[in-house]
N, C-alpha and C positions, 0 to 999 in steps of 0.2 A: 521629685523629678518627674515630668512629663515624660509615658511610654513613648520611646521613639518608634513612627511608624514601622511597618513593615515594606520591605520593598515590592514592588508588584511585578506579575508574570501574567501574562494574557496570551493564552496557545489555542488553536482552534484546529475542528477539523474541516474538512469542506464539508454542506451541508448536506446530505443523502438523497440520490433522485428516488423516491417511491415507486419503481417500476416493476417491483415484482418481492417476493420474498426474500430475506439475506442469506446470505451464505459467507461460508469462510471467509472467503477473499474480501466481504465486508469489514471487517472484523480488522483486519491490521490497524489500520489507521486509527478507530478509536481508540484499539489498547495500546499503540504506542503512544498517544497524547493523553491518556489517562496514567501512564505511568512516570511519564516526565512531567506529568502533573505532581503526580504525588511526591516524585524528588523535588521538585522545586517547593511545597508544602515542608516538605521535611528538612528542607534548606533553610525555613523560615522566612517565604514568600509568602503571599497577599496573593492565590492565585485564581486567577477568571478562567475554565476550563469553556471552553463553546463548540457544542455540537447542536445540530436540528438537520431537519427535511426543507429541501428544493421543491415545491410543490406545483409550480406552474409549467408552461408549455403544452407545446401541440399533442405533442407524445402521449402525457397524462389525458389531457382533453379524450382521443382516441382510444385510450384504453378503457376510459372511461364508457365513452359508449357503447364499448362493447362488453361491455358487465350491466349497461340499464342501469347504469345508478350515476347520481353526479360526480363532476371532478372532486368536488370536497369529501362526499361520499367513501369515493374510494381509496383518497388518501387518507384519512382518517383510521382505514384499517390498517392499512401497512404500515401508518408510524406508530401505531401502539406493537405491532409486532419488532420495531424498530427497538421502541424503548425498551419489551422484554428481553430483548439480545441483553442489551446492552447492562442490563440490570443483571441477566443471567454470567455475564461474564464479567462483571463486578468493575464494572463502569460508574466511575464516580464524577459524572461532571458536574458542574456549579449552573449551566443556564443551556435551554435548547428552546430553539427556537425556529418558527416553521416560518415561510416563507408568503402565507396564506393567516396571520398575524398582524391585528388590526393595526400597532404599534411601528411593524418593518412596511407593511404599503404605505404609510403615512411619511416614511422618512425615504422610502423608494420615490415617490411623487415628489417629494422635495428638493432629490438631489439632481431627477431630472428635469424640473423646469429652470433649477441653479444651472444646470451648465448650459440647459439651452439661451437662459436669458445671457449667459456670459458668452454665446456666440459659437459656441462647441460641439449643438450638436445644432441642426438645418433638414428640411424634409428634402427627399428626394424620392426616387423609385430604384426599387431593388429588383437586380434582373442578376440572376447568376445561379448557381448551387448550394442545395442544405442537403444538409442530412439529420431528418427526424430522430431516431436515435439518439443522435451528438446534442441535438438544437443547437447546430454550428453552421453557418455561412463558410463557402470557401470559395476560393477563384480558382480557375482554370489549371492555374501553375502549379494550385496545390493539392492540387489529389493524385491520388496515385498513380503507378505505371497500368492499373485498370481500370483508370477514371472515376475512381471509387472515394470517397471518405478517406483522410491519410489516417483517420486515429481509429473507428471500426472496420475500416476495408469495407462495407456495407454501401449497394450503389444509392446515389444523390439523387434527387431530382430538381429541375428545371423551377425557380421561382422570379415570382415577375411578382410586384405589390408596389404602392405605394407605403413610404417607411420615412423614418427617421432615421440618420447618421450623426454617428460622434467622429468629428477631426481629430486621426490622430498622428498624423505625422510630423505637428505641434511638439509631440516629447519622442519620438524615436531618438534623437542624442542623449537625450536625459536619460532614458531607458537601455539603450545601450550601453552608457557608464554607469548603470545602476548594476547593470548585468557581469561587466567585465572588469568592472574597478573595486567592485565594493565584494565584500563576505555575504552578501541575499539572498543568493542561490546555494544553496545544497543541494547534492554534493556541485563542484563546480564544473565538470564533466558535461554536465547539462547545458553550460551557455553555448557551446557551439552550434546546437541544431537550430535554438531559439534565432540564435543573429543573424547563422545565416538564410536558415527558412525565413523569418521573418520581416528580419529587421531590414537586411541589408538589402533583398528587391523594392523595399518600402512599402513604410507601414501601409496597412490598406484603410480606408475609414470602416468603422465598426456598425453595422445595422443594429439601432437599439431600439426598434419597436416593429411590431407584426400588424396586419390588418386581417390575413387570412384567419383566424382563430381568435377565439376570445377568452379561453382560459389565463387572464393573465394580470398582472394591476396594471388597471387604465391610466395610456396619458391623459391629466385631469383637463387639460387645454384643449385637448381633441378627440372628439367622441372617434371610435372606430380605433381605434390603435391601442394595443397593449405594449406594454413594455418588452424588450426584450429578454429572455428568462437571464442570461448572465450578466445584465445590469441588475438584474433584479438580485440573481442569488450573490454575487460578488457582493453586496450593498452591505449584508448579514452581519457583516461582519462588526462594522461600525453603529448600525441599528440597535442590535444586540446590546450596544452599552447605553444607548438615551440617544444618539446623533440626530437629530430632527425629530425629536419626540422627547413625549414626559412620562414614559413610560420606565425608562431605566435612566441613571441620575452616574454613570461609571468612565463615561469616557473618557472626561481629565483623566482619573486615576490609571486605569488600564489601555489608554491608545496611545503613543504606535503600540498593534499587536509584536509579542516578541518570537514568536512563531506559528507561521501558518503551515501548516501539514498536507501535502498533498498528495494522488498517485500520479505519475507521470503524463495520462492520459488528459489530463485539466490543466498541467502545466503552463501550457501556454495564457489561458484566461486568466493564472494568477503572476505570472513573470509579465505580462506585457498589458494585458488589458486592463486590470486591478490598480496597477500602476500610475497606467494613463490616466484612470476616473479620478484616485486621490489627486495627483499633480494638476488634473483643472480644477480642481475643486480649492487648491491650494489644502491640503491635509497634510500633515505626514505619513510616510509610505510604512509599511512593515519592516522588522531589523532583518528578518529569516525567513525565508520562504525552504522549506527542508520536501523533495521531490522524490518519492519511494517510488517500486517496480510495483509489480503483479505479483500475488499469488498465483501460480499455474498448476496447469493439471494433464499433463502426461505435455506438458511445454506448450498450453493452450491457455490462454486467460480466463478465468473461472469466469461461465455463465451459463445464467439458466437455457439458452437457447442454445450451448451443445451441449447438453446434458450432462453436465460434470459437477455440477452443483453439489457442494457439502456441506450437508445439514450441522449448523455450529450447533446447533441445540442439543443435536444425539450426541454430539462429541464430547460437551460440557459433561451432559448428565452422566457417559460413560466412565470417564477419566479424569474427570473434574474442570473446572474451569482455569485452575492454575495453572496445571499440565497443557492445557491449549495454549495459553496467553505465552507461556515459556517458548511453546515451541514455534510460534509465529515468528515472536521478535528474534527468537536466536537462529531462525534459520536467514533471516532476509537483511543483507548488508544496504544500508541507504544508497538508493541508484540503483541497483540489481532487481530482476526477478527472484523469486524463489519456488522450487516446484514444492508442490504437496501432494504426497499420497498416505493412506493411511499406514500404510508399512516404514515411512519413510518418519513420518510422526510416531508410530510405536517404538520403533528403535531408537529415535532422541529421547520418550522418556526413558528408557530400560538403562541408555547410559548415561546419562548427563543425569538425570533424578534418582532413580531405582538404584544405580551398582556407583553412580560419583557421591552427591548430598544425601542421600537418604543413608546409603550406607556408612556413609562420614558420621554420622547422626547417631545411627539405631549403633554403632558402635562403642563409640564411644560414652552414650549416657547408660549402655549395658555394661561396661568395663567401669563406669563408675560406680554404677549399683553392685554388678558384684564383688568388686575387691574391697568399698567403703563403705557400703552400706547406705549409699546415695551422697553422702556427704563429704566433701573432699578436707582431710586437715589440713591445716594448716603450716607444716612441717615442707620443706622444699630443697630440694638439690638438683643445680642447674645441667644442661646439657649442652655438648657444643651444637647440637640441631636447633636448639632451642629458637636462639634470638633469629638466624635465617627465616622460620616459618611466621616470627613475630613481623619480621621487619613486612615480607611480604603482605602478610594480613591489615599493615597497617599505611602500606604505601597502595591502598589500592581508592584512598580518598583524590588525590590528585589527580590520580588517572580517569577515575571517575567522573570527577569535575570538568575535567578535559574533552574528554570523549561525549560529556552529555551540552557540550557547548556546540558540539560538531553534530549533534544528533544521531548519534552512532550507537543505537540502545545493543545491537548485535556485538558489537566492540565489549561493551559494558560487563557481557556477560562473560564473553569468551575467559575478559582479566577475571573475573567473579571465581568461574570455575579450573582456571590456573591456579588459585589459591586450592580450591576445594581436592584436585588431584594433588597437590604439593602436602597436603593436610594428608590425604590417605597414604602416601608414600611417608609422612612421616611417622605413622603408625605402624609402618612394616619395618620403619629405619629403626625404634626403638623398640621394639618387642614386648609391649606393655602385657602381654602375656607370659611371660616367662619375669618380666619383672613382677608378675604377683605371684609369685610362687616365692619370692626371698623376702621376708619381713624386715632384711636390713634396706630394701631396695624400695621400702614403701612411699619413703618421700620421692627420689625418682619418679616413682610410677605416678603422685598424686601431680607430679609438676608435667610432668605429659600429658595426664589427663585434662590439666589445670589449661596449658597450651592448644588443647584441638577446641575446648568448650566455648575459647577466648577466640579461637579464629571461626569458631562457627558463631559465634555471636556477632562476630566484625562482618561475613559476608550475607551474614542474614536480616542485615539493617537495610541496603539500598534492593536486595533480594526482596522486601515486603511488596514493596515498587510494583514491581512484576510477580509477583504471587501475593497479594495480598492475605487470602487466606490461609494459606498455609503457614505461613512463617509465624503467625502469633502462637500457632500448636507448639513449634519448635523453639521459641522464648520457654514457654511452660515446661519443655521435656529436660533445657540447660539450664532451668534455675534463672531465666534472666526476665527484671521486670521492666518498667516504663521509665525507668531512669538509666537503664543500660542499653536501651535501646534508639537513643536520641542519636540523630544524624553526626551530632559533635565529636561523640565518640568513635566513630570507624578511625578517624586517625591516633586510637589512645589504648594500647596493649595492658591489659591489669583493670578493668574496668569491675569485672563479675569478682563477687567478694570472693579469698584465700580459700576459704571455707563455704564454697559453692552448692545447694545442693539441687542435685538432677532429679526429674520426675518419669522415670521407665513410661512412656504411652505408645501407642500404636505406630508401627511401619506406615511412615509418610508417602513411599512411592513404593508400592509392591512391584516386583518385578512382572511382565508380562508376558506369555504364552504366545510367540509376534504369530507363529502359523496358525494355533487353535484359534486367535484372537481378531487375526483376518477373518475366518470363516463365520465367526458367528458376526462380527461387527457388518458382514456383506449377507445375511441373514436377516439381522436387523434391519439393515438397509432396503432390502426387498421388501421385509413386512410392513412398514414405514411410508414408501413407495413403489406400490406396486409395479411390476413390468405391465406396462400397457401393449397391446400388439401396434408395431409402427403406422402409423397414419403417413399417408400422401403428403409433404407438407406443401404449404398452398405459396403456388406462386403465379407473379406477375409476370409473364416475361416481356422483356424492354421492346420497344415498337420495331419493326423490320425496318434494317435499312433499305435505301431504296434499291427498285430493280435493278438488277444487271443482267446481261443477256450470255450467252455460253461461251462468246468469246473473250467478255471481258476476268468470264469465272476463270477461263483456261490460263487467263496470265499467272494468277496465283497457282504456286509450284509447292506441293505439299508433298514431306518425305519423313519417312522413318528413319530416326536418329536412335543414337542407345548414349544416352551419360557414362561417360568417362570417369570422370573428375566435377565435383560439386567444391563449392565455397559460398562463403558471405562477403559480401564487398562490404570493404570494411567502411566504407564514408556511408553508408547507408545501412538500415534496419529491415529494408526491404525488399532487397537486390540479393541475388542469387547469381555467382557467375556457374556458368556449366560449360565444362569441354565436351563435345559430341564430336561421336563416331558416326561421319555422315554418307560414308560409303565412296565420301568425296575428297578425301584426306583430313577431314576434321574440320570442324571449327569452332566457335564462341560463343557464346549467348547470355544476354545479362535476362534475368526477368524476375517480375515482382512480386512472388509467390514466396518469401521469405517466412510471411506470418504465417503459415500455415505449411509449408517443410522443412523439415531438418534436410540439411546437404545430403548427409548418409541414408535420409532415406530414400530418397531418388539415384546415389548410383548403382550401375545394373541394370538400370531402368529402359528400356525402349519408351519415347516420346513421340509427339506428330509435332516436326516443324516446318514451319512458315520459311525455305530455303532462299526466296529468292528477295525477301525484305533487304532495303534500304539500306546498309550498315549505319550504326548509328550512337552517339556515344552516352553512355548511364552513368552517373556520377563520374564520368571521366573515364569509364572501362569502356570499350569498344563491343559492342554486339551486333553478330552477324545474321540475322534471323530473328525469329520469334513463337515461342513456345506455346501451343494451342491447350487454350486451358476452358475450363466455365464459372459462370455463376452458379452458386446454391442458395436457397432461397435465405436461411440462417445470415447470409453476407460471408461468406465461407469462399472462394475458390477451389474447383480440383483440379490438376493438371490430366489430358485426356491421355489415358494411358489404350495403346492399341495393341492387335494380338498378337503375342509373344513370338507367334512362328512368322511373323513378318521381316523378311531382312532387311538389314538396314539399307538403306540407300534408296530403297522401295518407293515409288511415286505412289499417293492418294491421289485417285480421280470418282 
């Protein structure tokens, strides 16, 4: 009989812009697609993993010369620093692929003179807003309440070129019921902003090529125009498998992708504009598109330009690479941010590794070496705890199943280690200490023992997933080998022979010192990275508006307020309602300083407002006024805070 194929899995993650060194917050995304990798592997999928570097744009161009070395130059360094991440953290993808790859320009160039020739995309001239950082075009409507960038808050500038456009208002309905009819988005919390940001003012046509810069693949029909970088990086995806090229031969077998991976902040390019290019292309769309948050850092999105960056490297080498991987995915639920500090990571390993699995572990293969002598007989007397901890251990295939359909790897584990506390609880329910002290009580004890080895073997099969290295140690310490470790078995209690025997080896997670442990890991950190004395940072600032004369300054009515009452309005990410004490009976204020305060940090606060504005209404809340705040050069806002002995009601003149 002919092997029947395997079924295939095709997961990707978006491709990495090259803009600096990685840090943490790089890091989720691969390891969650490298571990739902290895489940679906362990499933018995046929699985295509795809990660690689986004290597063109202005941005790159820019940085480029300011290092004196080429654009290829300088990416070339930061994706091998890319690949040692991702090696060091035990990244096992199947194909990566750069963007700057003779095989992806060839099928980049393809796909856009296919849609031009199908009438899809037309030259015109681009007159509106970018932001360099993003490489994102936006209009008027969609930038922020500080005319800034909606996704870095970072200000825009003013472009005008001759361009190409893609029509895309063509599939706004498609896209729409792709959005709100079908399972494509993860989680589904996400469609509301897309529709109604989006979709529902109408679609806008999409700029897909640049003239100002030439780092980029040329349209081949028109000298001077490069592509635009998110035709280009979007493109990867299908390139990747052979799509307009003879370089890879894959994409019968692995297209439609079965999940794309992304952080929230690209969301948009892959829910709406990914979409649109398959659907003129006539392709099929992806099944899942799964939409994660931020790692943050004191509630700020990890970057190197506010200086929060977390060197994954020291982290790996300190505590191992498994301990990382664990604690990324188990802190951050799909859709959510997660903060990260290192105290807040020390303490998930001490209890969920160190005093939950590890002690589950170092327990029970020490109670079996010393009451059997490693080797458990075969001899057995059941207990009414027994099948409870069995059934548990072995219904956690289903759930599993479930939850990794939903891309809920934090889910995965929580069920993981409900098993792991129910295992040490049942070591305290049956006293397997005091049962080795009665030599009538020996089968008992062996059928206890026989019970924890069996459930740590059931949760340390989909556990390899997300710890790959560790968990093969912990096969070796239970006596389990490569035929008790197969995915089949998590649903099958009795798998590890009667007569089991355990191999005594080293404390998997030592417990950790969290106060000694801060101090030297922020030791390390300084020697690492030295403190530099702060430099001026350099800034542009925006043109002066035009003159005005002292009568028209004196209209504006400027007064000292003190915050009451702070909130987040809830229809928006970036609104801030605030009550003010205005000396004047109170009143309102909505404003767009959300990314960068907490409510509670601002009440208390004396502010300088703008008393005599327009009222006006913010996602539906009414504001009465407007809060004087600045630019920072980073794309930062601070609200201007005045001196404390000023009373409220106080006019600024």
């Amino acid at each position: 009989m002919p092997e029947t194929p395997k079924k295939s899995y095709y997961i990707t993650t978006p491709i990495y812009y090259p803009s600096g060194n990685p840090h943490i917050g790089h890091c989720y995304t691969t390891v969650a697609c490298d571990t739902i990798a290895r489940l679906r592997r362990m499933q018995g999928f046929d699985v295509m993993f795809l990660t690689g570097t986004d290597e063109h744009g202005q941005k790159i161009e820019q940085k480029a010369a300011e290092a004196g070395v080429t654009p290829k130059e300088y990416v070339d360094e930061i994706v091998e620093t890319f690949k040692s991440l991702w090696a060091r953290m035990n990244i096992r993808y199947d194909r990566y692929i750069r963007t700057t790859d003779d095989y992806h320009i060839k099928t980049v160039q393809k796909i856009f003179r296919e849609l031009y020739d199908r009438g899809y995309i037309y030259k015109g001239e681009y007159k509106g807003k970018y932001c360099t950082p993003c490489e994102s075009f936006w209009t008027q409507s969609q930038l922020d309440e500080n005319g800034c960038c909606p996704e870095c808050h970072r200000p825009v500038a003013e472009a005008k070129e001759e361009a190409y456009f893609m029509k895309m208002s063509p599939f706004a309905d498609r896209i729409e019921k792709l959005l709100t009819e079908t399972d494509y988005l993860q989680p589904k919390t996400r469609v509301v902003e897309l529709v109604n940001n989006f979709i529902k003012p109408g679609l806008e046509d999409l700029c897909v090529s640049r003239t100002s810069f030439t780092w980029g693949i040329p349209v081949d029909f028109d000298e001077g125009h490069v592509i635009y970088v998110w035709m280009d990086a979007l493109s990867n995806y299908i390139s990747a498998l052979g799509y307009e090229n003879d370089t890879y031969s894959d994409y019968d077998t692995f297209w439609p992708a079965d999940l794309h991976m992304v952080a929230k902040d690209i969301m948009r390019f892959h829910a709406i504009t990914w979409p649109a290019i398959l659907m003129a292309l006539d392709l099929p769309l992806p099944k899942h598109l799964a939409v994660h948050g931020w790692i943050t850092f004191n509630g700020q999105k990890m970057s190197k330009s506010l200086g929060n960056v977390v060197d994954p490297f020291l982290l790996a080498d300190r505590y191992g690479a498994d301990a990382i991987r664990y604690h990324i995915l188990r802190e951050m639920a799909l859709g959510a941010d997660s903060s990260f500090s290192n105290e807040i990571m020390i303490n998930r390993i001490n209890s969920d590794l160190a005093n939950g699995l590890g002690n589950l572990i170092s327990r029970t293969v020490a109670m079996a070496d010393k009451y059997f002598g490693s080797t458990l007989p075969s001899e057995r007397e059941s207990g009414a705890l027994d099948s409870e901890l069995a059934e548990m251990a072995t219904g956690l295939k289903g759930k599993l199943e479930e939850l990794l359909d939903k891309t809920q790897l934090n889910q995965i584990l929580i069920e993981i280690f409900q098993v792991v506390s129910r295992a040490n609880k049942y070591i305290d329910e049956t006293t397997p200490w005091i049962l080795g002290k009665d030599e009538t009580k020996k089968a008992r004890l062996a059928t206890v023992l026989y019970h924890l080895l069996e459930t740590i073997r059931i949760i340390s099969i989909p556990l390899s997933t997300f710890m790959p290295e560790t968990m093969p140690k912990v096969w070796e310490q239970i006596g389990a080998g490569e035929a008790e470790t197969q995915y089949d078995t998590i649903g099958t209690f009795g798998v590890l022979p009667q007569n089991v025997t355990v191999h005594k080896g080293k404390i998997l997670f030592p417990r950790i010192d969290v106060e000694k442990e801060i101090d030297e890991l922020n030791q390390l950190i300084l020697q690492s990275h030295p403190k530099e004395e702060p430099k001026e940072p350099e800034f542009t600032p925006q043109p002066l508006e035009p003159e005005i004369d002292i009568e028209q300054f004196g209209t504006v009515d400027l007064r000292v307020a003190k915050v009451v009452e702070c909130e987040k309005v809830k229809k928006s990410k970036k609104l801030l309602r605030l009550q003010l004490d205005d000396g004047m009976g109170g009143r309102q204020v909505v404003s767009g300083i959300a990314p960068w305060y907490q409510p509670e940090d601002l009440i208390g606060k004396k502010i300088i407002l703008v008393a005599n504005l327009k009222p006006a209404k913010l996602c539906g809340v009414e504001s009465c006024g407007m809060i004087c705040a600045s630019d920072m050069p980073n794309g930062d806002v601070k609200v201007i805070f005045p001196d404390d002995a000023l009373p409220v009601g106080a006019k600024i003149r």
